[in-house]
C-alpha positions in Angstrom: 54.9 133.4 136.9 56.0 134.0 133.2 56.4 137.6 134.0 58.1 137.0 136.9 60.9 135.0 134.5 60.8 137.4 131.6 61.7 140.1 134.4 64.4 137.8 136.0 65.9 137.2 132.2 65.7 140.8 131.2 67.6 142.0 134.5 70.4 138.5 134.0 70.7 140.3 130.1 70.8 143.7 131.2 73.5 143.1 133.6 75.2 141.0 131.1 75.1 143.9 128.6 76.1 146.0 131.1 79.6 143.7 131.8 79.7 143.5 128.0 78.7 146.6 127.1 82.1 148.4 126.6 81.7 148.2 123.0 85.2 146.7 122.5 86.8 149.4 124.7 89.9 148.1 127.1 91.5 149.4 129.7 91.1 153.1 130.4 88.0 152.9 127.9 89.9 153.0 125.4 89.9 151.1 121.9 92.7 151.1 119.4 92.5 149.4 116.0 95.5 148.5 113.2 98.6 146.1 113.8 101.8 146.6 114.9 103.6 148.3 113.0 100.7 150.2 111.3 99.5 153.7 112.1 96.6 153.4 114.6 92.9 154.3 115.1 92.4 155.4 118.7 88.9 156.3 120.4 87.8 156.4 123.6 84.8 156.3 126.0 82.7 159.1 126.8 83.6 161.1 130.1 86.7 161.7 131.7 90.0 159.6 131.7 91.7 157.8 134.5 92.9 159.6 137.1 96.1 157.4 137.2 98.7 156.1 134.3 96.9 153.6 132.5 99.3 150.6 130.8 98.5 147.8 128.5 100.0 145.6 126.1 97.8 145.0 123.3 100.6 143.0 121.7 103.4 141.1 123.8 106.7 140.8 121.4 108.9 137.7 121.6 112.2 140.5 122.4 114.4 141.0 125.5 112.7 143.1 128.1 113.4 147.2 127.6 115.8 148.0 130.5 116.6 151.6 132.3 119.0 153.7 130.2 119.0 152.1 127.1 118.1 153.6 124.0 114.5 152.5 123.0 113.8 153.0 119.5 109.7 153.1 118.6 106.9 153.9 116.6 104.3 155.8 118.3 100.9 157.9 118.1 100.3 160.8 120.7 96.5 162.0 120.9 94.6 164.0 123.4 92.0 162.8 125.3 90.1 166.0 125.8 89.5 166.9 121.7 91.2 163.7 120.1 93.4 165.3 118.0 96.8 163.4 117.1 99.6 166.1 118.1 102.6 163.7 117.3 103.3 160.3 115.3 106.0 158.8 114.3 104.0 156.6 111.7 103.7 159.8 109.1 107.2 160.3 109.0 108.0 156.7 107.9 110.7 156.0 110.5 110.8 155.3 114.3 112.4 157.5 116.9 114.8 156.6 119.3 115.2 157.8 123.2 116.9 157.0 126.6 113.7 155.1 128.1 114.2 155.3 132.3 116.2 158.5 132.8 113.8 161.3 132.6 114.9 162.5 129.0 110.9 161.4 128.2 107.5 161.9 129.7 107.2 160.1 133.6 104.4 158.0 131.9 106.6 156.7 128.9 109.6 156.0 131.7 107.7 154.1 133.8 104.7 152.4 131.4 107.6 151.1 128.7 110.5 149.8 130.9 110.1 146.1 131.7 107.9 145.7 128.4 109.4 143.0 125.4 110.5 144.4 122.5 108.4 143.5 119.5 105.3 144.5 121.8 102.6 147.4 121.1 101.5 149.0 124.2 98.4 151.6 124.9 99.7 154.4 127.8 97.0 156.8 129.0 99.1 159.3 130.6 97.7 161.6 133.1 99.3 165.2 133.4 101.2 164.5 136.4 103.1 161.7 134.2 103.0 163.5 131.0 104.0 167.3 130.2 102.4 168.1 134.0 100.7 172.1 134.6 102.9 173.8 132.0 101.3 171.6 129.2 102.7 171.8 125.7 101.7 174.9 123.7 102.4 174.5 120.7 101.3 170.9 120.7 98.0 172.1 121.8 98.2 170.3 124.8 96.6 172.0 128.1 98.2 171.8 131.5 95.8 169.2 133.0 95.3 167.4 129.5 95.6 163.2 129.7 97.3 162.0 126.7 97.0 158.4 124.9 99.8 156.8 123.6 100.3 153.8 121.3 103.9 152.8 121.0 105.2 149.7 118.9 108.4 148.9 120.6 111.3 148.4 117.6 114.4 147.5 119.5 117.0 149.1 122.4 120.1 149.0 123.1 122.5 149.7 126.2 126.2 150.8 126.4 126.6 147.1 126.8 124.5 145.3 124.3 127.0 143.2 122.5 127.6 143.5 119.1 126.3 140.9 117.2 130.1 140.7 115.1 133.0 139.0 114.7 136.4 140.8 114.8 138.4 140.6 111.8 141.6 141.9 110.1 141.2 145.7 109.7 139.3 146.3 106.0 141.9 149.2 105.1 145.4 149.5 106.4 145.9 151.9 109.4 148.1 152.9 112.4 145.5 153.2 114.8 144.6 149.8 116.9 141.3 149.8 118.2 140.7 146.4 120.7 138.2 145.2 123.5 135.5 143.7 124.3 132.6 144.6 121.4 129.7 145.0 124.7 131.9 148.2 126.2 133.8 151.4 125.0 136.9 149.7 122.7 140.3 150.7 123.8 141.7 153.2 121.4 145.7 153.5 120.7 147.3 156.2 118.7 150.5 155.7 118.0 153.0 158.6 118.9 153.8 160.7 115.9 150.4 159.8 113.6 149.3 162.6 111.3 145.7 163.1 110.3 145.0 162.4 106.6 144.9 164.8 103.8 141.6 164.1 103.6 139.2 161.5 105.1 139.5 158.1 103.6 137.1 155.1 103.4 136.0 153.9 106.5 137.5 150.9 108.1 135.9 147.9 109.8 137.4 146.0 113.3 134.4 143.9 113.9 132.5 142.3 111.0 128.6 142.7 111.8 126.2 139.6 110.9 122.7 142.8 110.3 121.3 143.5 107.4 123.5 146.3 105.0 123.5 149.5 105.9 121.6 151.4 102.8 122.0 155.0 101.2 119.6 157.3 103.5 119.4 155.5 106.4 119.9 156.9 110.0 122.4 154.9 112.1 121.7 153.8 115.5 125.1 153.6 117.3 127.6 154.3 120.2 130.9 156.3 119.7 134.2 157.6 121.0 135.8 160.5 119.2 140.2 160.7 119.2 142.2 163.4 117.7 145.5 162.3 116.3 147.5 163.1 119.6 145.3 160.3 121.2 143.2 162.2 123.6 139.3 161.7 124.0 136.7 164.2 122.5 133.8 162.9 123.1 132.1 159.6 124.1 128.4 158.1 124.2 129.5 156.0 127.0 130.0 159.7 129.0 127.6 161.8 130.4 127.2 165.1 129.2 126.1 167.8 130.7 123.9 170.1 129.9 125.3 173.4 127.3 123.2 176.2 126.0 122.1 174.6 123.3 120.8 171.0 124.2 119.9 169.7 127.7 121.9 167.1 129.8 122.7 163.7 128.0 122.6 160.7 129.4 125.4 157.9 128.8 123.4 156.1 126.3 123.7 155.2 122.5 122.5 157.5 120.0 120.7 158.1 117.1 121.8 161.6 116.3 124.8 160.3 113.8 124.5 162.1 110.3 122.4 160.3 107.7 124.1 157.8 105.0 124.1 159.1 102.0 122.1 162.3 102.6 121.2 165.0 100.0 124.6 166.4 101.1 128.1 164.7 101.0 128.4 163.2 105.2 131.2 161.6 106.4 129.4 158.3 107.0 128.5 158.4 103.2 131.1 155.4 103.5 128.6 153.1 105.4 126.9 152.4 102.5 127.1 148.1 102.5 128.6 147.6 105.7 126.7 145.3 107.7 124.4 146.6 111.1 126.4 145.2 114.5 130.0 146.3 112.6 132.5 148.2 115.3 134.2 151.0 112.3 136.6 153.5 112.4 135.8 156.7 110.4 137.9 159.8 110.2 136.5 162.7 110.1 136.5 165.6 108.3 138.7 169.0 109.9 137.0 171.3 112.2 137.5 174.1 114.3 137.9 175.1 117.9 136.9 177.8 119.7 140.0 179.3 118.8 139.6 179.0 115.2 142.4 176.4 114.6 141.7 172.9 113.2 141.0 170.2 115.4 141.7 166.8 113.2 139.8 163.4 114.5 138.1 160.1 113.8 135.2 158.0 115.3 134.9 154.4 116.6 131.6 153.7 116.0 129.7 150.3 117.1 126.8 150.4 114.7 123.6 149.0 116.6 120.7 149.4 114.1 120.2 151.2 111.1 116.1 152.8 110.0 115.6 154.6 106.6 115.9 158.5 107.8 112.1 160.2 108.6 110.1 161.8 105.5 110.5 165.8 105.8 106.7 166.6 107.1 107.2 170.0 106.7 105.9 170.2 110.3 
């Protein structure tokens, strides 16, 4: 009889070692260590991955819910579950990186494992190759044509065409012909008045919209939307457009941007005048002269609605 309940306790432990026994693995057998916000540890459990995209939240934020087409700005670690090596992070270069989430500009499994998730949230993706960089792979990443990826991504903040600023118009900082007006969640309504002549040279930047962020410091990269005028009061360019593809980038999406020059960089930029104004501000820049295809000098300025501002990524050498 005592044998008989040693062997009926040794079969109730193994199977409770064997429901236990992950060894703190989660979903996807796979365990990730560090807080958000800090560069993390990832290992896995032996054998292959998960056939399918593999999603969890391993830290819910308290932040509005990521939506389709906004720009979604993150820290993240990349590593391949065949060999384990890390072939991208964010955490290294000491600054997030920003993306339209939702519109295919990113991997499948990014688009459809980070929409819906709260901002402030970390999240574990294992990606399978159908969701990730599919039968071509990614040479020069060392990633294989059939590899599964892991992902951990701290989610920073996003933004949308239509996030509204978090500002307060005000009397223009800096006297100026131009009006700029409209609602500070949509593209502002730009008026040049007939007759205006660009400026010898740039001057300082002027504000529409006071923001309530944090000041913008020397070396950080802007996260922002823009329109772009010449003097004669036609459009250039817009974030709230489309644009297509050219042959050198791909297609854009209409989204918000990140790709505005860095404040205060080794080299003189024309948002060098940034420097103090306050993140959520709607500012009026001019810029300096270029040229056309023609050769001849095309003069303009910027609205830009400044969304969120990030010290600039460390050179890597990489």
């Amino acid at each position: 009889m005592r044998k008989l309940l040693s062997l009926v306790v040794v079969a109730a432990l193994g199977a409770s070692l064997v429901a236990c026994g992950d060894n703190g693995f989660g979903a996807g057998g796979i365990k990730v260590t560090s807080d958000f916000g800090q560069k993390p540890t990832i290992t896995h459990r032996e054998g292959d991955p998960e056939k399918q995209l593999v999603t969890e939240v391993l830290k819910e934020g308290d932040g509005p819910e990521v939506k389709k087409g906004e720009l979604l700005t993150a820290n993240y670690l990349g590593q391949i579950w065949r060999d384990g090596k890390v072939f991208d992070n964010s955490y290294d270069r000491g600054a997030p990186s920003s993306f339209p989430i939702g519109t295919g500009s990113v991997i499948g499994g990014w688009d459809e494992g980070l929409v819906g998730k709260k901002i402030g949230s970390r999240v574990l993706l294992s990606v399978p190759s159908d969701k990730g960089y599919k039968a071509d792979g990614k040479e020069e990443a060392g990633i294989k044509g059939d590899d599964t990826l892991i992902f951990v991504v701290d989610l920073v903040a996003a933004a949308g065409n239509d996030t509204q600023l978090n500002a307060d118009p005000v009397t223009p900082s800096a006297p100026t012909k131009i009006k700029v007006s409209g609602p500070l969640n949509a593209a502002p309504t730009v008026t040049v008045p007939a007759g205006t002549k660009p400026p010898a040279k740039p001057g300082k930047p002027v504000v529409f919209a006071q923001g309530k962020g944090k000041p913008i410091e020397k070396g950080d990269q802007l996260v922002g939307r823009f329109v772009i005028y010449d003097y004669a009061g036609k459009k250039q360019a817009s974030t709230w457009d489309a644009q297509p593809a050219t042959q050198q980038s791909p297609a854009q999406p209409a989204a918000p941007t990140d790709q505005l020059p860095t404040v205060g960089g080794a080299q003189a930029g024309p948002l060098d005048g940034f420097v103090g104004i306050p993140v959520g501000s709607r500012v009026l820049v001019e810029l300096p002269a270029s040229k056309d295809q023609a050769g001849k000098a095309v003069y303009a300025f910027a609205v830009i609605d400044v969304l969120n501002a990030f010290p600039a990524p460390k050179q890597t050498g990489q």
